[in-house]
N, C-alpha and C positions, 0 to 999 in steps of 0.2 A: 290781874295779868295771868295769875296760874289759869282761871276760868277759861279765858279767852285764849290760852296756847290749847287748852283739851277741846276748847270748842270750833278750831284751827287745824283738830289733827283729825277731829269727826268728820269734818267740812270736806279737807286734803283727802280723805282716805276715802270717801263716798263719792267724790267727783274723780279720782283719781282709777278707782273700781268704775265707773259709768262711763269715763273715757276711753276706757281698755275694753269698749263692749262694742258688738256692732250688730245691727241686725241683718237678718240674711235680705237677699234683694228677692226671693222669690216666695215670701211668705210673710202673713202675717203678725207671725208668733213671734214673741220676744225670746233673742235669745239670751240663751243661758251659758255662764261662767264660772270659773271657777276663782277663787282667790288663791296665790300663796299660801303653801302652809308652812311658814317659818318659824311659828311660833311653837310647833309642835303641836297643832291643833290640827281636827280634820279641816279641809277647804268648806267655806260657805260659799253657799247657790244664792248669787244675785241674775236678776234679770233687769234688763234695761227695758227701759219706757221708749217708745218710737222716735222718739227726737235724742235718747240718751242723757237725760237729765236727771233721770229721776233712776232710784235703786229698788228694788221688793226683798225684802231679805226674809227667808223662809225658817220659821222658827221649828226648834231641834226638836226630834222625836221626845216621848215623855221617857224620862229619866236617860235618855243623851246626853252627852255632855257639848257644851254649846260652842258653836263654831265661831261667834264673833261677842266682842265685849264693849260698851262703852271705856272708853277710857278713866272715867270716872268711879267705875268700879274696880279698876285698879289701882287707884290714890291711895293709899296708903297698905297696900298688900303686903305681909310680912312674905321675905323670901327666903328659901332653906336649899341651905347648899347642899355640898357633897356627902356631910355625918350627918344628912336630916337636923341639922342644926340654923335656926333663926339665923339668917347672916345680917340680915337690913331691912329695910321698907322703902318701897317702890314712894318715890318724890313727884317726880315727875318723868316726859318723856323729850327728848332732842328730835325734832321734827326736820327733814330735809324740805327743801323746798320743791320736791316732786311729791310729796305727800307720803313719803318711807320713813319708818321710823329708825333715824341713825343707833341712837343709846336711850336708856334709860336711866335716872337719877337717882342712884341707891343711895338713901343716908344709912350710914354704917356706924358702928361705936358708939357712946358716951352711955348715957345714963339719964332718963327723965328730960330728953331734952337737950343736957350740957354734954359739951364734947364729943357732939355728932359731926360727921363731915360727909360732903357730898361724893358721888364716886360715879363716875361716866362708866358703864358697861354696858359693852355690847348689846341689844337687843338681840340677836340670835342667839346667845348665851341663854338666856329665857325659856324655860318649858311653863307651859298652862297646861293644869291637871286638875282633875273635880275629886276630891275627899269626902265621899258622900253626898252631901250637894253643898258643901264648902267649894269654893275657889280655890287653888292653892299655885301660887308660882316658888318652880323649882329651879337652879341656877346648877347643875350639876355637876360641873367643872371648876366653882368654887367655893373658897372655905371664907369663914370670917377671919383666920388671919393672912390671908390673900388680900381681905378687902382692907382692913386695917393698917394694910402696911401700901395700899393702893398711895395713890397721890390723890391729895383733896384739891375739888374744883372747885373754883372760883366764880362760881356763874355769875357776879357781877361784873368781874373780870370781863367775862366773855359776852356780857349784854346781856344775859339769860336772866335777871333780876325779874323777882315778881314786881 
């Protein structure tokens, strides 16, 4: 089920960028867009394909730091909040059904495993930064005991079960 909500938000977010495109009527160049930069990233340059189906995504200059991510390479990303300190690890993502990303699934707390709990944060909350050429997501506005003392969600509860 996790596979298929990441493979659900590639799907949303690449049709949802090729619907937002049009091409001009008097030429016939694809044009070009920008995405959102909410993530704290710079915008990536898509072009739409003539019928607006299809994406071209232009890969970042050498040693850029990169303007769009599989989702998948955010599964399990540790996040460091405000003291540069570990707060959680990126779970998963809560997907709207316009193809936006509502929150993100931070598990926070326990130990190997036990006594972890889920915690719905904001996606704008979120900055993406390169560390070298490490990935590194920064949450800058919170601490671990922000997140600890959050309220743990139920994503069974709410249907969100893998």
């Amino acid at each position: 089920m996790k596979r298929l909500a990441l493979v659900a938000l590639a799907s949303l977010a690449t049709a949802g960028a090729a619907l937002a495109q049009t091409a001009p009527a008097t030429t016939t160049a694809p044009a070009t867009t920008t995405a959102p930069a909410t993530t704290g990233m710079a915008p990536a340059a898509t072009t739409a394909a003539a019928g607006g189906d299809f994406v071209t995504l232009t890969p970042p200059a050498a040693g850029a730091m990169p303007t769009y991510f599989r989702t998948g390479a955010l599964d399990d990303e540790d996040v460091y909040g405000a003291n540069n300190e570990k707060i959680g690890e990126i779970e998963d993502f809560i997907i709207n059904a316009d193809g936006s990303i509502q929150a993100v699934i931070l598990e926070v707390g326990g130990f190997l495993g036990v006594g972890e709990k889920d915690v719905l944060v904001n996606w704008s909350a979120m900055q993406i930064a390169m560390d070298g050429d490490d990935l590194r997501v920064n949450a800058p506005s919170l601490t671990r005991e922000t997140l600890t003392s959050a309220p743990d969600t139920d994503l069974d509860a709410l249907g969100l079960d893998d």
